[in-house]
C-alpha positions in Angstrom: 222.4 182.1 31.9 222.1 183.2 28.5 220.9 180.6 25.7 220.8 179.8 22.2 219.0 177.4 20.6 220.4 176.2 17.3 217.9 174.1 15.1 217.2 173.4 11.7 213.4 174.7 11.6 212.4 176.3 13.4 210.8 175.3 16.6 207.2 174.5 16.6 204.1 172.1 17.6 202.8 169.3 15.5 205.9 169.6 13.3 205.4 165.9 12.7 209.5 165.0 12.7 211.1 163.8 15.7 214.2 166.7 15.8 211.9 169.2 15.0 209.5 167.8 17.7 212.7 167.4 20.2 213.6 171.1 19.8 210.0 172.4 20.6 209.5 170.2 23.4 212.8 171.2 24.9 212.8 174.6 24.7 208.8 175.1 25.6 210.1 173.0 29.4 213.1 174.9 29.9 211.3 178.2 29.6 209.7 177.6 32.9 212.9 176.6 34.6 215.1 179.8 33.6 215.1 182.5 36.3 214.6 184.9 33.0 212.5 184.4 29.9 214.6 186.3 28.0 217.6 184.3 28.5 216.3 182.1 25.6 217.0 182.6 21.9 216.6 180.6 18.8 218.5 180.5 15.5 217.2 178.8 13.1 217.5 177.5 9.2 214.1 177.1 7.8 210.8 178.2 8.8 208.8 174.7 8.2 210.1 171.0 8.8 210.1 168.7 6.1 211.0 165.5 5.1 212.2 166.1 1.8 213.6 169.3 1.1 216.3 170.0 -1.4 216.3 173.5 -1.6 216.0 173.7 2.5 218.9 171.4 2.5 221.3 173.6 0.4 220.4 176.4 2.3 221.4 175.2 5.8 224.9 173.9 4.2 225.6 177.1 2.6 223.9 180.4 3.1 222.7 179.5 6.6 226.6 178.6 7.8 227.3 182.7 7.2 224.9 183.6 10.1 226.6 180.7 12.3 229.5 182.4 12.0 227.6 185.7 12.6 226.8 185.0 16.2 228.3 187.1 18.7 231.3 185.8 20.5 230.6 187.2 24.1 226.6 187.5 23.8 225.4 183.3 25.1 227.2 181.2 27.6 225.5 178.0 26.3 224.7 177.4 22.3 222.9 174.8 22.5 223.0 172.7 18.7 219.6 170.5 19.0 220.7 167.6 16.6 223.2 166.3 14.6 222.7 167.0 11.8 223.3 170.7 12.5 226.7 169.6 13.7 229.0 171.5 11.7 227.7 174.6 13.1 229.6 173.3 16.3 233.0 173.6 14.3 232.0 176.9 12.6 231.4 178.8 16.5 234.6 177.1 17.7 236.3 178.4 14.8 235.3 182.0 15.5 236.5 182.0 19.4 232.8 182.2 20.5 233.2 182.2 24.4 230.0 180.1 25.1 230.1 176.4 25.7 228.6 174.1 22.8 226.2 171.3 23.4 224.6 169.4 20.6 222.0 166.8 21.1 222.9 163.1 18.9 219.7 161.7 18.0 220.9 158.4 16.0 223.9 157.4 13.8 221.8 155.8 11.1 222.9 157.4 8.5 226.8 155.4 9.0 224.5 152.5 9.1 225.0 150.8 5.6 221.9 149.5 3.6 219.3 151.6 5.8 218.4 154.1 2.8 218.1 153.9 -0.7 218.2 156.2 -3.5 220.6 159.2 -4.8 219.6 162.2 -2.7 219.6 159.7 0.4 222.9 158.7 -0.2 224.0 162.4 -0.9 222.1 163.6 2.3 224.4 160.8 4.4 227.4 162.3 3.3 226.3 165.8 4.5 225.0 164.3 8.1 228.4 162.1 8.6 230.3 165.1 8.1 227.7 166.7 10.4 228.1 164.4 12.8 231.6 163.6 13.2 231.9 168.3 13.5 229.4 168.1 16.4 231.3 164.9 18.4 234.9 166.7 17.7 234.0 170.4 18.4 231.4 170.3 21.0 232.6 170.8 24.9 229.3 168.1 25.6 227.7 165.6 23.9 223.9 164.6 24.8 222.5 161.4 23.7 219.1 160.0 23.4 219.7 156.5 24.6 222.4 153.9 25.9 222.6 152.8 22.3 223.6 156.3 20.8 226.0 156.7 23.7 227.8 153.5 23.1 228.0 154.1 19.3 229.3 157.8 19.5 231.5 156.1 22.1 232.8 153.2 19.9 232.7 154.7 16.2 234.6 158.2 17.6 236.0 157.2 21.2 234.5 159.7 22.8 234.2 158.7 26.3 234.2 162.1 27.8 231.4 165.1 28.8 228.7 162.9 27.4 225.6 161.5 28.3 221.8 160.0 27.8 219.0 162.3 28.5 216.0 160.7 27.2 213.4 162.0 25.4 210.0 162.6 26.4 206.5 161.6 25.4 204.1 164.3 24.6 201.8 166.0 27.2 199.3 165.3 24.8 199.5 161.3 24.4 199.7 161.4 28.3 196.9 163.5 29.9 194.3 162.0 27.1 192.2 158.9 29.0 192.7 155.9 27.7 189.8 154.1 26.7 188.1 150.5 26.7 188.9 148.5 23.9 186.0 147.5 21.6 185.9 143.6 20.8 184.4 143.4 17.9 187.2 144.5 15.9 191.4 143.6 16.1 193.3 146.8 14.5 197.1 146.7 14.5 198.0 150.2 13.8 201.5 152.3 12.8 202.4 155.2 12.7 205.2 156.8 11.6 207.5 157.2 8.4 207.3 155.5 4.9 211.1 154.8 4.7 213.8 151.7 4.1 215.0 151.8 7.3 211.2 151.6 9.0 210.8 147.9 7.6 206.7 149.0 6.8 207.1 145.9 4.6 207.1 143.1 7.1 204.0 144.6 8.3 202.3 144.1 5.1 204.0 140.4 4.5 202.8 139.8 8.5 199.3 140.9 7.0 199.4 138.5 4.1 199.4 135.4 6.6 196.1 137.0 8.2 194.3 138.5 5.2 191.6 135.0 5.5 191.2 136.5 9.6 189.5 139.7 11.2 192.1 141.3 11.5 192.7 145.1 9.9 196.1 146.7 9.6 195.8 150.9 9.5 199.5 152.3 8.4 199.4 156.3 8.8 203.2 158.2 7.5 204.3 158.8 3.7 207.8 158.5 3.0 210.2 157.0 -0.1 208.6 153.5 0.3 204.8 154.8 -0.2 204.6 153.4 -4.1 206.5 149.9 -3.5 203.7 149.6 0.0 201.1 150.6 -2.7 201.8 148.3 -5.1 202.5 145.4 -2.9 199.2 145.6 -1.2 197.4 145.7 -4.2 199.5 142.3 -5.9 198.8 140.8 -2.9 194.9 141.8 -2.4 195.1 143.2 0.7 192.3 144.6 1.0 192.3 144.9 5.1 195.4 147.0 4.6 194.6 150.8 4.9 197.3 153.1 4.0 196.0 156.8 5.1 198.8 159.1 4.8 199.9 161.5 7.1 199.1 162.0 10.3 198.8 165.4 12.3 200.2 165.8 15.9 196.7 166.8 17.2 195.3 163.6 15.6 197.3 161.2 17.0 195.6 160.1 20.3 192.5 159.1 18.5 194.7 157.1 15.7 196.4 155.4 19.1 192.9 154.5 20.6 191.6 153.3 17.3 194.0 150.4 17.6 194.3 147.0 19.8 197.8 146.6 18.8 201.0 148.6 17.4 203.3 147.2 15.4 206.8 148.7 14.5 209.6 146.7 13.2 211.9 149.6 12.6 215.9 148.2 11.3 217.3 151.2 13.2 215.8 153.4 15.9 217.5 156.3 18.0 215.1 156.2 20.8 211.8 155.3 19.3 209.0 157.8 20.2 206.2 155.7 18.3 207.0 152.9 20.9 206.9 154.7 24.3 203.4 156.5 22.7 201.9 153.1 21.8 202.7 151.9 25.6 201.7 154.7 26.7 198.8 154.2 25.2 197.8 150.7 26.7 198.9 149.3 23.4 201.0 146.1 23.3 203.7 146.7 20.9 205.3 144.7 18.6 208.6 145.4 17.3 211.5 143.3 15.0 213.7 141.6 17.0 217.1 142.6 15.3 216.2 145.9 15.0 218.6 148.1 16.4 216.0 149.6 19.2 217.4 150.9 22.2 216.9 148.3 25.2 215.3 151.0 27.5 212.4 151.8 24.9 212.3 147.4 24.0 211.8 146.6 27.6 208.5 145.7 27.3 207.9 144.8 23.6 207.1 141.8 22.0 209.9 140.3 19.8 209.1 139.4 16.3 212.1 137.3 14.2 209.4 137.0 10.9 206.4 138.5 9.9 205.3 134.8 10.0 206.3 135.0 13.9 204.5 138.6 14.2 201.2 137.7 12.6 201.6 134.6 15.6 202.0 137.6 18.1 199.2 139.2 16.7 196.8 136.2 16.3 198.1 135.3 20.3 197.1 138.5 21.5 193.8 139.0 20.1 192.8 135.2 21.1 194.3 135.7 25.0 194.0 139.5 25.4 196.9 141.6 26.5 198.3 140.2 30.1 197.1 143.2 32.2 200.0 143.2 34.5 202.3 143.3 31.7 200.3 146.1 30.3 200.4 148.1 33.5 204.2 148.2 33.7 204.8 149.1 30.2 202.3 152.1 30.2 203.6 153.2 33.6 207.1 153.1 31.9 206.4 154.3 28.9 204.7 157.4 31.1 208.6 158.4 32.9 209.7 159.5 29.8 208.4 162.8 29.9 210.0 166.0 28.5 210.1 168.0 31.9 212.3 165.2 32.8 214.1 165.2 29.8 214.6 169.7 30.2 215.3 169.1 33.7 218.0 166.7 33.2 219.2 169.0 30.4 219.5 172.0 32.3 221.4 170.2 34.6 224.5 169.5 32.1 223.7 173.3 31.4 224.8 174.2 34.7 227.8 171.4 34.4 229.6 172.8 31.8 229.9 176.5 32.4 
């Protein structure tokens, strides 16, 4: 079997965003499981992910689309597209008779959620990842998704009901072979990680930590994003001085930031998967999430539901005064520890295998 892997940076550790991250972790647990190590090969847009790129993004939509069409027709028997948003390189390689078989990865559909992101390059970037999108789900012979919730919306918003399926993402070596230590009691930390965005809802962390600001409690938000001034500006009108906003986080930093907390809170509108979560529980961490967010019911299974920040700072205030129930704990850590990415390669090789 010979493979290419089609990403928009290239492949690497610590990248710090989720597609990025997928297409490391994927590619670094198939090697293993391919007879030959050369059968793998990676094509690739930009060198370094980033969250906000312009430049990088006109580059992949133009002068990038000329080596897609590039690729040798009779060279791979699977090009493998590792998200969405690289979809129309699905239409491009059908377009040029490329004998391989084309799988592409659908991470979310948020952006053809309306209200989720704000601004003039968000809206223009939507445009570009519908089109994307809706290239990958026509022209690719398989479709893998992320969760039952991405599977059911490609189903219902294209009618695809045909050569696709969930393969679930996994949770990093690195957040799972790290002990996990005993809480301290004399402090109550609620932690997040992840980005500063609309669609994130960071905000009804900070109104959850304006009904505790008179109790011991200490929220630490690591991530930067579109949202960091209005978070800024809300914690300082509100004197929230128990609020710490620290900025990015690196990969290799991320187990301590974990164990740091006694509780997680992410009340994201709109999630794909939702690797924060299954880290958090995987972790020890009780997690709290927003109740009508769109989260995936395999990574919610054992979350605690919050309809207000009124209702999460309850949560909150009930867990530090009761402690975490430790059978409850034990199931959502042990679950949270399935999702690992040798499953998710394995399963992945297997719809390899399917389609040729």
């Amino acid at each position: 079997m010979k493979l290419l892997i089609i990403s928009q940076a290239k492949p690497y550790k610590g990248s710090g965003t989720g597609l990025t991250e997928y297409a490391y972790q994927l590619s670094e647990h198939l090697k293993p499981m391919l007879k030959n190590s050369n059968s793998m090969e990676y094509l690739y847009a930009l060198k370094e992910s980033k969250r906000s790129n312009i430049a990088g993004l006109i580059y992949t939509n133009t002068q990038f689309k000329k080596k897609i069409a590039a690729i040798p027709k009779d060279r791979y028997d699977i090009i493998h597209i590792t998200d969405q948003e690289m979809g129309f390189a699905a239409k491009i390689i059908k377009k040029t008779r490329n004998r391989a078989k084309i799988i592409t990865t659908v991470h979310d559909l948020s952006r053809f959620e309306k209200g989720l992101h704000r601004g003039i390059t968000q809206k223009a970037y939507n445009r570009l990842v519908k089109g994307s999108t809706t290239d990958a789900v026509r022209y690719s012979d398989f479709i893998l998704c992320n969760s039952s919730q991405t599977k059911e919306t490609v189903k219902n918003r294209f009618g695809r009901n045909e050569n696709i399926s969930v393969v679930s993402h996994g949770t990093n070596d690195t957040i799972l072979k790290a002990k996990i230590p005993k809480k301290r009691n004399n402090a109550f930390v609620i932690g997040y990680i992840g980005a500063l965005m609309k669609h994130k809802n960071v905000i009804f962390i900070f109104n959850a930590a304006k009904m505790l600001k008179e109790k011991p409690y200490t929220f630490i938000v690591y991530g930067d994003g579109a949202d960091m001034p209005m978070l800024k500006k809300f914690k300082e009108v509100n004197n929230l001085n128990k609020v710490k906003i620290m900025g990015y986080l690196k990969e290799g930093e991320k187990v301590k930031a974990y164990d740091s907390f006694n509780a997680f809170a992410f009340p994201s509108l709109y999630e794909g998967l939702g690797f924060p979560i299954l880290e958090a529980q995987a972790r020890g961490l009780p997690v709290i999430i927003y109740k009508y967010g769109k989260i995936p019911k395999e990574v919610r299974k054992y979350c605690f539901e919050a309809e207000t920040p009124e209702h999460m700072a309850q949560i909150i205030k009930h867990i530090k005064e009761n402690g975490y129930n430790e059978k409850r704990m034990k199931k959502a850590t042990e679950y949270a520890r399935s999702f690992t990415w040798e499953k998710c390669a394995r399963e992945t090789l297997k719809v390899y295998k399917k389609v040729m």
